[in-house]
Structure formats: structure tokens, C-alpha cells
C-alpha positions in Angstrom: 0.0 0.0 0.0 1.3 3.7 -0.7 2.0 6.0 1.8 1.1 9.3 0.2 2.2 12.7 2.0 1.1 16.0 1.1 4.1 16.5 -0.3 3.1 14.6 -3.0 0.0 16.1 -3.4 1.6 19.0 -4.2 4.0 17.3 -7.0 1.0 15.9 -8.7 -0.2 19.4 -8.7 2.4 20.7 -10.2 2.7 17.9 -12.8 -1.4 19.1 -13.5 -0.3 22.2 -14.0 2.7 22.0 -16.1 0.7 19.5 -18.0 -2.7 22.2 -18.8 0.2 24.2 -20.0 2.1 22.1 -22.8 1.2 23.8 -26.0 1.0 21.0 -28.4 -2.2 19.7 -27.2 -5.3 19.6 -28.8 -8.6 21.1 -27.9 -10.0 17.3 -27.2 -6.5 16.8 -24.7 -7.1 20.4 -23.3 -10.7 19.3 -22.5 -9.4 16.2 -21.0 -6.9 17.3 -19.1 -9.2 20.1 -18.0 -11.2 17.5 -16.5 -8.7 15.8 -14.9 -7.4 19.2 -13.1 -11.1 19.1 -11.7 -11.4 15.7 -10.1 -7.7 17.0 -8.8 -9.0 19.4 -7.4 -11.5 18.5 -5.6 -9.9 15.9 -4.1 -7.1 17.1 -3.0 -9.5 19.7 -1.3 -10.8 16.7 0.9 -7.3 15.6 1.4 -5.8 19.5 3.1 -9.1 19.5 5.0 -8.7 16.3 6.4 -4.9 17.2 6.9 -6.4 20.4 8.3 -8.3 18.4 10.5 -5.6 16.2 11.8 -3.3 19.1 12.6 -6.4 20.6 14.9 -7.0 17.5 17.0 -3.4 17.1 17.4 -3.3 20.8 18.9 -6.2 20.1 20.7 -4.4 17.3 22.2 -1.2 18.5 22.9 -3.8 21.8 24.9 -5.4 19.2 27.0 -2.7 17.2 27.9 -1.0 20.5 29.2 -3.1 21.3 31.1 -3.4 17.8 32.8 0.4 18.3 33.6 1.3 15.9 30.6 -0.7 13.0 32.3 -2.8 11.5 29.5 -7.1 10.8 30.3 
């Protein structure tokens, strides 16, 4: 199974982008790749918010646990 990190994310992103921007395609790859770029996007929405997510509770956490004087429950 793959491990993906946001990192990644990002690379693929970039690869997207550098790809909606090659000049020899033609209008039926533009529209293809256009579509692509959506489902893209909109998943790698879902992925930062989850990330987003993760990053809170983990805050949220490390807050609690403070205030417990480190003692966990």
C-alpha cells in the first residue's frame, strides 16, 4: 500500500499544471486534461481538509494534555 504525503499532493499538482500548460495539445486533450485538473482538485481539497483536521485535533491534544500536567485521560 502507498504512503502518500502532502508533499506529493503537491508534486502531482504541479505535474497538473505543467501538463494544462504544454502547448501541443489539442482542444480534445485540453478538455481532457481540464477534467482531470477538476477531479484534482476536488480531491485534494478533501485531502488538506482532512490534513487540516488532523493538525487541529493534534493541537487540541497536545492543549489538553497541558493542562493535565502531561498526564494522559
Amino acid at each position: 500500500m502507498t504512503k502518500n504525503k502532502l508533499e506529493d499532493l503537491n508534486n502531482h499538482l504541479f505535474e497538473q499544471l505543467e501538463r494544462l500548460n504544454d502547448d501541443d495539445l489539442t482542444d480534445e486533450q485540453i478538455k481532457s486534461e481540464s477534467k482531470r485538473a477538476s477531479a484534482m482538485a476536488e480531491i485534494s481539497e478533501q485531502i488538506i481538509k482532512n490534513a487540516g483536521l488532523a493538525l487541529k485535533a493534534i493541537g487540541e491534544y497536545n492543549v489538553d494534555t497541558e493542562h493535565k500536567g502531561g498526564q494522559i485521560g
